[in-house]
C-alpha positions as CSV (number, residue, x, y, z in Angstrom):
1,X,0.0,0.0,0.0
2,X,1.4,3.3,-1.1
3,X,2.0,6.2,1.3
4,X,-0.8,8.0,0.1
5,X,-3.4,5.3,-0.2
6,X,-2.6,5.0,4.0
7,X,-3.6,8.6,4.0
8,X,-6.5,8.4,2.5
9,X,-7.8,5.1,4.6
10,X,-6.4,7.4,7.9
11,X,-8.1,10.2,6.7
12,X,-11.5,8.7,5.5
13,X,-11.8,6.5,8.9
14,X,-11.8,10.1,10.7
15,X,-14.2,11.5,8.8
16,X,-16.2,8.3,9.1
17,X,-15.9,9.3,13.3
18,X,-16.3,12.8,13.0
19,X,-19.8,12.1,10.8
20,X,-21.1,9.4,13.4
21,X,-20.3,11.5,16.2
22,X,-21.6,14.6,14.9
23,X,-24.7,13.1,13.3
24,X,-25.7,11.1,16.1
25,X,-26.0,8.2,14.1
26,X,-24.9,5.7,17.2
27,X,-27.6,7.6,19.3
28,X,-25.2,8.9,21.4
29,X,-26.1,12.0,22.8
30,X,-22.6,14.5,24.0
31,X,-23.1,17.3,25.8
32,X,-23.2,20.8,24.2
33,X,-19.5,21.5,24.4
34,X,-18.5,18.4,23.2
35,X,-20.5,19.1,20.0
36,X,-19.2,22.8,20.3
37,X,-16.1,21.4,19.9
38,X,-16.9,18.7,17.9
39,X,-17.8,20.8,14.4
40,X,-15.0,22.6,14.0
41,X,-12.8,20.0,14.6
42,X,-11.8,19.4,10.9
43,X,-10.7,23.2,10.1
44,X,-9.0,23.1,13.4
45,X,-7.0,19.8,12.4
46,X,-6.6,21.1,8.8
47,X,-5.0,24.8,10.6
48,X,-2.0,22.5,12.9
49,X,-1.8,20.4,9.8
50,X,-0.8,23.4,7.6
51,X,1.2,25.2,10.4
52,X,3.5,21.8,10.9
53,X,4.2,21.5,7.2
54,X,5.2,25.2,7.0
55,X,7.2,24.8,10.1
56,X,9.0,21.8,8.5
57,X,9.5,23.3,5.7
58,X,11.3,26.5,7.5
59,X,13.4,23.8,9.5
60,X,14.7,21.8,6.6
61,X,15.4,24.9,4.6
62,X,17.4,26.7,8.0
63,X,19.8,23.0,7.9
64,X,20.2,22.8,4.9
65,X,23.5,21.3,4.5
66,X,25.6,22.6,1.4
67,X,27.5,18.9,-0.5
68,X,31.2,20.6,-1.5
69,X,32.2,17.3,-2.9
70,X,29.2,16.9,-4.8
71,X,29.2,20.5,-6.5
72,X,33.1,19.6,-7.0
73,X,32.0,16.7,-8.5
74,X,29.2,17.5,-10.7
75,X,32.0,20.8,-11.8
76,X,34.2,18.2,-13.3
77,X,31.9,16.5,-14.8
78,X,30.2,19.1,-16.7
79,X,34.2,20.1,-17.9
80,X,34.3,16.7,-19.4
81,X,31.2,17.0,-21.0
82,X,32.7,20.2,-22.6
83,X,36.1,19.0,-23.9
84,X,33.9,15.9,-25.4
85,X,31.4,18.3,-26.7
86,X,34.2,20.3,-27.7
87,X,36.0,17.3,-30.0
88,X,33.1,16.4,-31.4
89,X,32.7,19.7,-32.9
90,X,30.8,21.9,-30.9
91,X,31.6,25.2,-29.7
92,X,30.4,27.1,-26.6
């Protein structure tokens, strides 16, 4: 099962509570701050949900970790790629 397939099954078996629970479909009956509470729920979750990922995403891009090797690497090869560019013909 794909990573996004589990979040959709996570996802629709919360709604599936949230909908019981708010509906009164079990004939349970909450008291009134419970439902207060209760309604918004799914706005409030979607909010935190929102404010983590942009959080994250301000983490990972403050430790970002710069690969010197890498860029030294990829330098070299894009020189080769030149000079055999270069022999075959082409000029930059």
């Amino acid at each position: 099962m794909t990573k996004l397939a589990q979040w959709l099954c996570g996802v629709a078996i919360l709604g599936a509570i949230w909908a019981v629970l708010t509906m009164g479909a079990l004939g349970l009956e909450l008291p009134s701050s419970c439902q207060e509470v209760l309604w918004p729920l799914p706005a409030y979750l979607l909010v935190s949900a929102g404010c983590y990922a942009l959080g994250m995403v301000g983490y990972r891009v403050a430790t970002f970790q710069d690969c010197e090797e890498a860029a030294r690497e990829l330098q070299s090869q894009i020189q080769e790629a030149r000079a055999d560019l270069a022999r075959k013909g082409l000029r930059f």
